[in-house]
Gaussian input, Z-matrix of N, CA and C with variables (Angstrom, degrees):
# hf/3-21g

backbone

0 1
 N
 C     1     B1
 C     2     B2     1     A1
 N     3     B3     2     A2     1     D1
 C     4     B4     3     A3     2     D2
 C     5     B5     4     A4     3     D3
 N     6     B6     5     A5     4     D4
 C     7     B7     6     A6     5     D5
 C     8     B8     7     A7     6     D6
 N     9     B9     8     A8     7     D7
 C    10    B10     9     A9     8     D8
 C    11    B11    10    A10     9     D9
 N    12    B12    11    A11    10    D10
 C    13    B13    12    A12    11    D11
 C    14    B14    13    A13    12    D12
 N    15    B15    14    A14    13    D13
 C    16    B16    15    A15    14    D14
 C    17    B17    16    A16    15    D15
 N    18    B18    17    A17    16    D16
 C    19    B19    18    A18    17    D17
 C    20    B20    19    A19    18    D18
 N    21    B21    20    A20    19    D19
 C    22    B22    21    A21    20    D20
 C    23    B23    22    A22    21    D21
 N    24    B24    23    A23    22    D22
 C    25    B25    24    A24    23    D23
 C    26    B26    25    A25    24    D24
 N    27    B27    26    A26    25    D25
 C    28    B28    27    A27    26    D26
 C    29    B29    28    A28    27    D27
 N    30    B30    29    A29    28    D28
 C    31    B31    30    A30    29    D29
 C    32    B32    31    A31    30    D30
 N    33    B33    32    A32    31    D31
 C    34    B34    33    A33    32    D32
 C    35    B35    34    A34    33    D33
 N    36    B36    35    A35    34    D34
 C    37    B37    36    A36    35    D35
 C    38    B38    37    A37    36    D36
 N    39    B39    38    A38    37    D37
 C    40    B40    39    A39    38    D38
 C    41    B41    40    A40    39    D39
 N    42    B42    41    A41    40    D40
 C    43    B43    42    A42    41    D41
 C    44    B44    43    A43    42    D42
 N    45    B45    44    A44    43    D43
 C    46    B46    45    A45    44    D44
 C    47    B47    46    A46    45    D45
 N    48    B48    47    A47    46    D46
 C    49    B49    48    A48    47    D47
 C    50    B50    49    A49    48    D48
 N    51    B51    50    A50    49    D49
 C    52    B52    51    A51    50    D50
 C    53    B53    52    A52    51    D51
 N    54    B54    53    A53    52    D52
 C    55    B55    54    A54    53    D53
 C    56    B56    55    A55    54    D54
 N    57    B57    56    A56    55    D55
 C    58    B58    57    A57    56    D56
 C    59    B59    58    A58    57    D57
 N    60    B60    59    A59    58    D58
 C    61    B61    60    A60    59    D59
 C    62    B62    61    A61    60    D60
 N    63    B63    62    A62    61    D61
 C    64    B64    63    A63    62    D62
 C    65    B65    64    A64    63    D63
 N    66    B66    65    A65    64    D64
 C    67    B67    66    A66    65    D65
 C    68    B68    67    A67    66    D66
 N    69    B69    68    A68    67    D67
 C    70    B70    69    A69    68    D68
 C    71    B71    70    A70    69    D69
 N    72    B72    71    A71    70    D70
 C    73    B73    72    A72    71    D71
 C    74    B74    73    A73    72    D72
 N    75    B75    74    A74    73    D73
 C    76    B76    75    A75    74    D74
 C    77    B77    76    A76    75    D75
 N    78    B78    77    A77    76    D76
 C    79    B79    78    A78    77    D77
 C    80    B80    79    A79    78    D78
 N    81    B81    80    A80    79    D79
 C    82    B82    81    A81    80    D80
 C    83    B83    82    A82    81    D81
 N    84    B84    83    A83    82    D82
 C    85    B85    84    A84    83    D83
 C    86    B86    85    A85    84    D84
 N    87    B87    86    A86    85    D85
 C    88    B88    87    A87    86    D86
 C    89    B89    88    A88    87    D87
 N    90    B90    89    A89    88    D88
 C    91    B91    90    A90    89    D89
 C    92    B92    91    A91    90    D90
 N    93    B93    92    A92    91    D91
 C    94    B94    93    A93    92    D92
 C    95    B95    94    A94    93    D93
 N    96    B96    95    A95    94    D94
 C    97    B97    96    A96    95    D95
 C    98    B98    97    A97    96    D96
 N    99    B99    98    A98    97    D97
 C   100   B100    99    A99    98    D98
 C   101   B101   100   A100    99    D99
 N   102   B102   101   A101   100   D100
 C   103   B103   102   A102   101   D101
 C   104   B104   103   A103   102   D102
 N   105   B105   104   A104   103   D103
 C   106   B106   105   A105   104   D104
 C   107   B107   106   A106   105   D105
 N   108   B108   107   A107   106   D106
 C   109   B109   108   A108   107   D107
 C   110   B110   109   A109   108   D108
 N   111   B111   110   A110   109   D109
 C   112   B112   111   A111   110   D110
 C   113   B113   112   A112   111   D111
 N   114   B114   113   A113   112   D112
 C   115   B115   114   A114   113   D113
 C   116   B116   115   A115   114   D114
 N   117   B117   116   A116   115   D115
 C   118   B118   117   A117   116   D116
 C   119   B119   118   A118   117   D117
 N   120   B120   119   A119   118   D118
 C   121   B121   120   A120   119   D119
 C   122   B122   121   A121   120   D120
 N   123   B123   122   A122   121   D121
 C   124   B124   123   A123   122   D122
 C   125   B125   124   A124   123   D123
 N   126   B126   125   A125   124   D124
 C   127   B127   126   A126   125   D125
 C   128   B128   127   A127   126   D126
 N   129   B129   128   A128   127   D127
 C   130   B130   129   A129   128   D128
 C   131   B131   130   A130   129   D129
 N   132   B132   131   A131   130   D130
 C   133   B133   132   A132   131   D131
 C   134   B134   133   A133   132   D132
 N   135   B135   134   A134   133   D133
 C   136   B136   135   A135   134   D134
 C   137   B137   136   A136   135   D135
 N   138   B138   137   A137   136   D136
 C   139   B139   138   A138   137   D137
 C   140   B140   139   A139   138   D138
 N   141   B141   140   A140   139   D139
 C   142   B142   141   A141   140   D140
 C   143   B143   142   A142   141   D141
 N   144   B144   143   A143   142   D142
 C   145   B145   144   A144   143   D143
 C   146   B146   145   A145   144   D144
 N   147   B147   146   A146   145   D145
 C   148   B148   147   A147   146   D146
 C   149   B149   148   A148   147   D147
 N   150   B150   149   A149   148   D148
 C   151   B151   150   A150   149   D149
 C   152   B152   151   A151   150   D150
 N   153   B153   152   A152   151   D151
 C   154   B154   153   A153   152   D152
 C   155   B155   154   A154   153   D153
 N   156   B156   155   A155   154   D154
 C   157   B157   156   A156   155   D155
 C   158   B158   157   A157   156   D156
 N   159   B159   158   A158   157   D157
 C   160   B160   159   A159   158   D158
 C   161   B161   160   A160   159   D159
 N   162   B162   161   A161   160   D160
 C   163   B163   162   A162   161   D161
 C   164   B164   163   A163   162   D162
 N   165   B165   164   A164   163   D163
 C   166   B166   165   A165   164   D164
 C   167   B167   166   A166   165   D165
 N   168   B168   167   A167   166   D166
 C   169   B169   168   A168   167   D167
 C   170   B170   169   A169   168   D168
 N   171   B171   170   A170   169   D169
 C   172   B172   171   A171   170   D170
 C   173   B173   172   A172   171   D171
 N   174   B174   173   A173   172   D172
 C   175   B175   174   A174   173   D173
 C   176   B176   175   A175   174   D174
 N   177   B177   176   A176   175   D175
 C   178   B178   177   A177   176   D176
 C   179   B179   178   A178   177   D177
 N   180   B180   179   A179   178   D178
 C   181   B181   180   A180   179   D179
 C   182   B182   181   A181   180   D180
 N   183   B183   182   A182   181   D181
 C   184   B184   183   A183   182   D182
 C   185   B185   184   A184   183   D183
 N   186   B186   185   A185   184   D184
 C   187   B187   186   A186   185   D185
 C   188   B188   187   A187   186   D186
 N   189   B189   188   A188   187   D187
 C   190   B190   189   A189   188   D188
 C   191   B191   190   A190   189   D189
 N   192   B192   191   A191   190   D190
 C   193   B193   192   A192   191   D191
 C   194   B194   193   A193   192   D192
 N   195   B195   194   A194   193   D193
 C   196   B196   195   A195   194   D194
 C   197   B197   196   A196   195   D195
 N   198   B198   197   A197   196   D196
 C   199   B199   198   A198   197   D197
 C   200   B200   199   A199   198   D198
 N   201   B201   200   A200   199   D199
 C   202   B202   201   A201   200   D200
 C   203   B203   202   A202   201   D201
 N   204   B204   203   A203   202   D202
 C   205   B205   204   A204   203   D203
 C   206   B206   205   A205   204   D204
 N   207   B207   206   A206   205   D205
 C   208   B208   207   A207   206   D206
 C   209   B209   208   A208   207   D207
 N   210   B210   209   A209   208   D208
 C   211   B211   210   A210   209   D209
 C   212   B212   211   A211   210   D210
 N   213   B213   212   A212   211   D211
 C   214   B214   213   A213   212   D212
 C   215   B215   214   A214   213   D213
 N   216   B216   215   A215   214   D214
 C   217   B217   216   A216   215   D215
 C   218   B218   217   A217   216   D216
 N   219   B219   218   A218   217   D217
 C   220   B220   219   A219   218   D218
 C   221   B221   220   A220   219   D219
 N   222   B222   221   A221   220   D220
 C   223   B223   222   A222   221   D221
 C   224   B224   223   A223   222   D222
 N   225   B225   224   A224   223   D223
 C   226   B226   225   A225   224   D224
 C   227   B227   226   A226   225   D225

   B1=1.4445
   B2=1.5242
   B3=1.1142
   B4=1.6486
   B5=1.4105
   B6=1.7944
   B7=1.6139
   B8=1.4995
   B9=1.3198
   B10=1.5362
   B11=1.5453
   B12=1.2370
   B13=1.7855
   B14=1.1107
   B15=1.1602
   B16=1.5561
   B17=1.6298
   B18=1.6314
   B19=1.0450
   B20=1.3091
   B21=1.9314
   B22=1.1609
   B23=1.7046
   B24=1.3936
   B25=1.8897
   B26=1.3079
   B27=1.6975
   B28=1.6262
   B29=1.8427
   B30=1.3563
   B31=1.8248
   B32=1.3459
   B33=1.4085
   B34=1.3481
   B35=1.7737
   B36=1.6486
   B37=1.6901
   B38=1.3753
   B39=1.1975
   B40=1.3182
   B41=1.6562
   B42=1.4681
   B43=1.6346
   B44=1.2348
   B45=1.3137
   B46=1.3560
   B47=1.3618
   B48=1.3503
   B49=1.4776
   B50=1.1805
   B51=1.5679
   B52=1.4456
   B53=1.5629
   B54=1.5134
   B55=1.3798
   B56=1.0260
   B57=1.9649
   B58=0.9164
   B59=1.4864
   B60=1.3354
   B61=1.5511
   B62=1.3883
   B63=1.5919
   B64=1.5973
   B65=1.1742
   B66=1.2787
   B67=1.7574
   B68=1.8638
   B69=1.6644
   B70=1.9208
   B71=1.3093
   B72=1.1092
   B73=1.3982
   B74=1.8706
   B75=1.2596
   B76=1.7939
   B77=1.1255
   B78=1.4323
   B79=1.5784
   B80=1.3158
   B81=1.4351
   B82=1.4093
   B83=1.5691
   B84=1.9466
   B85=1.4524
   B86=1.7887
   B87=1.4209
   B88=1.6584
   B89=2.0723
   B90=1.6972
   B91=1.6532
   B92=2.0896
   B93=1.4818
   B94=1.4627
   B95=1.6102
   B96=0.6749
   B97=1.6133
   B98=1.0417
   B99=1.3542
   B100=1.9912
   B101=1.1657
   B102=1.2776
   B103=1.6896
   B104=1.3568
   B105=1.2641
   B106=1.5728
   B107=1.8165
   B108=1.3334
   B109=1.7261
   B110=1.7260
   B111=1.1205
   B112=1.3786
   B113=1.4719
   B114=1.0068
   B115=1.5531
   B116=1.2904
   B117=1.3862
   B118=0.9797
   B119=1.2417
   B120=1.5861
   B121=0.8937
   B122=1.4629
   B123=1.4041
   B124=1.7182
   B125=1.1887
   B126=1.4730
   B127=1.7365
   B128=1.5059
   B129=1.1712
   B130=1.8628
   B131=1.6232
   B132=1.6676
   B133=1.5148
   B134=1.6530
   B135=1.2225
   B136=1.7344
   B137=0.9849
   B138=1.7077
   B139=1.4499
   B140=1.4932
   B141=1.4896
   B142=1.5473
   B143=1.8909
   B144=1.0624
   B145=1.7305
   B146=1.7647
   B147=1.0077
   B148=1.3704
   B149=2.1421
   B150=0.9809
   B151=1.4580
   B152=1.6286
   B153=1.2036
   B154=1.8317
   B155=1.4062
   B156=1.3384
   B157=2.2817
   B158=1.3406
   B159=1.4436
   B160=2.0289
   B161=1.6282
   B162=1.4846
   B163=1.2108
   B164=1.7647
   B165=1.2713
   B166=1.7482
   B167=1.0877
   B168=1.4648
   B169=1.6664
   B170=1.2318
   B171=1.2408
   B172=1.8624
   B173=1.5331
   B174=1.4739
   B175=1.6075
   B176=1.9027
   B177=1.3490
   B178=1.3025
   B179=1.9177
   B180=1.3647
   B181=1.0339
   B182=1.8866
   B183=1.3954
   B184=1.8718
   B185=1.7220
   B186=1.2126
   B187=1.2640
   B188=2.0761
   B189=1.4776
   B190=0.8973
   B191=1.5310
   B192=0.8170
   B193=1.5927
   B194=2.0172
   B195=0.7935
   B196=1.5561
   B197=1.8853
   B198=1.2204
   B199=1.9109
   B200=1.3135
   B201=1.6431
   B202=1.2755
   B203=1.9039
   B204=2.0258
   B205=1.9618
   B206=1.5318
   B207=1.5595
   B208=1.0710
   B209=1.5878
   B210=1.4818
   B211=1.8940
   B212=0.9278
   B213=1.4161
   B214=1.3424
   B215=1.6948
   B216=1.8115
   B217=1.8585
   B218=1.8436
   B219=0.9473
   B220=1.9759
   B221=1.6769
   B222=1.3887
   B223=1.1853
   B224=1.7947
   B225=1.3109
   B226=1.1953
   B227=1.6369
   A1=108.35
   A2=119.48
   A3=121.28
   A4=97.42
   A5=106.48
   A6=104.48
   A7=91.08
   A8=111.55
   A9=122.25
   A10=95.23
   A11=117.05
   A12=104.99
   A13=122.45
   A14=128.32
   A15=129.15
   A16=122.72
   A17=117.83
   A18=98.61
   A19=113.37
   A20=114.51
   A21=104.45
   A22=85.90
   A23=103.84
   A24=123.82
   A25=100.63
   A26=103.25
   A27=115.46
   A28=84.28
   A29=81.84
   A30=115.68
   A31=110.29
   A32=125.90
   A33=119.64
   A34=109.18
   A35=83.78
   A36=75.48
   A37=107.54
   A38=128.07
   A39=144.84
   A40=129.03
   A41=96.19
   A42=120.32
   A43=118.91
   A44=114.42
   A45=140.89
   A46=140.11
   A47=108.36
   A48=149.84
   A49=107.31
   A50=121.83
   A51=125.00
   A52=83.51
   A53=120.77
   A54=129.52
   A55=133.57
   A56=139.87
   A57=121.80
   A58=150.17
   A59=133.27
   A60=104.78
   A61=109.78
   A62=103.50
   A63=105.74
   A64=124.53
   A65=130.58
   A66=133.21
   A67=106.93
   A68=99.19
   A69=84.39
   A70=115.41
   A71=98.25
   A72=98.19
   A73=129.91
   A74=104.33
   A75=126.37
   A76=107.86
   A77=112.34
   A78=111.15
   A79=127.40
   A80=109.03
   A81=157.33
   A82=118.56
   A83=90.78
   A84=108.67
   A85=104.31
   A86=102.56
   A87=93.17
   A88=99.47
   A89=90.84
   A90=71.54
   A91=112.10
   A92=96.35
   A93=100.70
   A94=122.78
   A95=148.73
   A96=166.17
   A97=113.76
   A98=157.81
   A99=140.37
   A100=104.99
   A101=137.11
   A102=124.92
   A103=80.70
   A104=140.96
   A105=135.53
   A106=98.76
   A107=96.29
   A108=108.78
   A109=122.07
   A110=109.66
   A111=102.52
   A112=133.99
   A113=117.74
   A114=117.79
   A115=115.77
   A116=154.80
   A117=156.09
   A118=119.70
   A119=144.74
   A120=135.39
   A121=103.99
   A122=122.25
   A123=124.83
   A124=136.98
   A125=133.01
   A126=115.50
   A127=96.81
   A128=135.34
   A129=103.51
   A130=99.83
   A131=102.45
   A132=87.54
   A133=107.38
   A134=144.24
   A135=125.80
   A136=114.26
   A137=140.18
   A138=133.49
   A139=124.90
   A140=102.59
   A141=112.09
   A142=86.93
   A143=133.76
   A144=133.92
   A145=88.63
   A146=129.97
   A147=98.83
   A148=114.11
   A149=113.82
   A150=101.19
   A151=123.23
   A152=94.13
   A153=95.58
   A154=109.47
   A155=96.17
   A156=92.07
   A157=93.61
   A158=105.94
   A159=112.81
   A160=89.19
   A161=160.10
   A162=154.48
   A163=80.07
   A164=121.32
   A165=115.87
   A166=110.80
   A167=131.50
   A168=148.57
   A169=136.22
   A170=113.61
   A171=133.34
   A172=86.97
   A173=79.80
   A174=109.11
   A175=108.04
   A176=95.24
   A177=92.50
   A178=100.30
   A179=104.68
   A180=123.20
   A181=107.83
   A182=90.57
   A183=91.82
   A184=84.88
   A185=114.28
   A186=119.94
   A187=104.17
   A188=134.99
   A189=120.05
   A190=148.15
   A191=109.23
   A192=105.36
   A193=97.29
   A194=116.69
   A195=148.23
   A196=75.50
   A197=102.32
   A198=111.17
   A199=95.42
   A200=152.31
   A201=118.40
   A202=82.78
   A203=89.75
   A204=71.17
   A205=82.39
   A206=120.73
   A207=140.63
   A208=110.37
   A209=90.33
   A210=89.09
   A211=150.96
   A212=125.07
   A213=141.79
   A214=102.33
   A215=85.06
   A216=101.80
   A217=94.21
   A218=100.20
   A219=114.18
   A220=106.81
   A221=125.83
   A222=156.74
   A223=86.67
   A224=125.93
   A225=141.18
   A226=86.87
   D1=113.39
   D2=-173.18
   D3=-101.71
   D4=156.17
   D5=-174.54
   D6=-113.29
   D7=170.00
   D8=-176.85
   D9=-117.58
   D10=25.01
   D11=151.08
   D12=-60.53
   D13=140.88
   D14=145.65
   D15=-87.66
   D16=12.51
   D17=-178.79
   D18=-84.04
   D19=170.03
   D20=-168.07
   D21=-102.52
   D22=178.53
   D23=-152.16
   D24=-150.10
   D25=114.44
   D26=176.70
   D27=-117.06
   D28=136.75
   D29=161.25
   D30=-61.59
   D31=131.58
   D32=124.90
   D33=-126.66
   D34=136.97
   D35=174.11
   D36=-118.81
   D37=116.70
   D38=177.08
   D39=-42.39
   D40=-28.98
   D41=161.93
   D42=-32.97
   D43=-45.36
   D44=-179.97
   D45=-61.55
   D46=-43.45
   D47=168.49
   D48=-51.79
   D49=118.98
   D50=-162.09
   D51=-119.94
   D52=110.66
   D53=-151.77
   D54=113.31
   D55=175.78
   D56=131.80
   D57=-42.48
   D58=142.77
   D59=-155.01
   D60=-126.26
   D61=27.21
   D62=168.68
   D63=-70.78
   D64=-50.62
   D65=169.62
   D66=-41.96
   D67=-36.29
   D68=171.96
   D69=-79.61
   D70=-34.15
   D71=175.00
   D72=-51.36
   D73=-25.42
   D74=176.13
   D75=-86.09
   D76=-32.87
   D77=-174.47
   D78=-65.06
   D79=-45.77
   D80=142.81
   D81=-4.33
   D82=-75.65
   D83=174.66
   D84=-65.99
   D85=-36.66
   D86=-151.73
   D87=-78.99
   D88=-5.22
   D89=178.42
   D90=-102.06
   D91=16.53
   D92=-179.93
   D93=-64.86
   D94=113.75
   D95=161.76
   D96=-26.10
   D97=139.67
   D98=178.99
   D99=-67.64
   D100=19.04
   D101=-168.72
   D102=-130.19
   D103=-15.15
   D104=-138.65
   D105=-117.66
   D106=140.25
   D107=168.46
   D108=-132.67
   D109=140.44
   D110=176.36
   D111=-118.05
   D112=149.49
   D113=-166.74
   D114=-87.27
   D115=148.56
   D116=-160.78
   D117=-132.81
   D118=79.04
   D119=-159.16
   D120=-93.59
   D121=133.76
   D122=167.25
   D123=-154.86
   D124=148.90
   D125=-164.78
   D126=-88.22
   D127=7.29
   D128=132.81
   D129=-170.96
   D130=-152.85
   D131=-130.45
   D132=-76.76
   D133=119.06
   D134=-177.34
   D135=-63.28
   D136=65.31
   D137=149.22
   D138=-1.78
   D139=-67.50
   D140=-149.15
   D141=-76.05
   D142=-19.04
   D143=179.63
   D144=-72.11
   D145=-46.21
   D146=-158.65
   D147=-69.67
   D148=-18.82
   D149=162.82
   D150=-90.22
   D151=-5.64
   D152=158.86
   D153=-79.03
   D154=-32.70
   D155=-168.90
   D156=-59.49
   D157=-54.75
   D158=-152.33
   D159=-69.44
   D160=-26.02
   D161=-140.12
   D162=-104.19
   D163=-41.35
   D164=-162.58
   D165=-91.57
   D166=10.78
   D167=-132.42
   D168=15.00
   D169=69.28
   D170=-175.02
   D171=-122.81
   D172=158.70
   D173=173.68
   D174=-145.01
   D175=130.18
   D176=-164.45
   D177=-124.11
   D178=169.60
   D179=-172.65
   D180=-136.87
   D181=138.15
   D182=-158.59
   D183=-100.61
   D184=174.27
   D185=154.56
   D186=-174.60
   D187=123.07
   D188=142.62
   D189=-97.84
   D190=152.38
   D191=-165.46
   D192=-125.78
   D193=110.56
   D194=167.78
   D195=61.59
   D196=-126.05
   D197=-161.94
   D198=-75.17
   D199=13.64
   D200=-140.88
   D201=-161.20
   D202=128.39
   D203=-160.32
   D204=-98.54
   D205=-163.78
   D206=-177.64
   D207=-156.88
   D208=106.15
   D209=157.13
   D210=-158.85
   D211=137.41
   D212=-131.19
   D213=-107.26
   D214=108.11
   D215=-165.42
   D216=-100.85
   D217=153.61
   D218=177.41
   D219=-153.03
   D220=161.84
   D221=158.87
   D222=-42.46
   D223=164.26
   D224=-157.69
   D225=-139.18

């Protein structure tokens, strides 16, 4: 299923993050562009982010793929 966005898509993968990884996670969003979306890489699913996204106006899209979720946050 291909999307007909044109926005462009910066990674973060959370895997990485030596810590908690909410402050990257804000940093992230707050440096996104209105054309811009970001990917969310994590070993499982972040619940408690999705009423922070929708409170900051993102809209996100979950998806996992074997242990490792992915999700794809945007401007609302």
């Amino acid at each position: 299923m291909a999307s007909e966005s044109t926005a462009t898509e910066t990674t973060l993968d959370v895997r990485e993050i030596d810590g908690p990884p909410f402050d990257d996670i804000v940093a992230a969003l707050e440096a996104l562009a209105a054309d811009e979306r970001l990917r969310l890489i994590a070993p499982f699913e972040p619940k408690p982010l999705y009423e922070v996204l929708e409170a900051r106006g993102f809209t996100h899209e979950s998806e996992r793929r074997a242990d490792v979720w992915h999700i794809r946050i945007e401007r609302a």
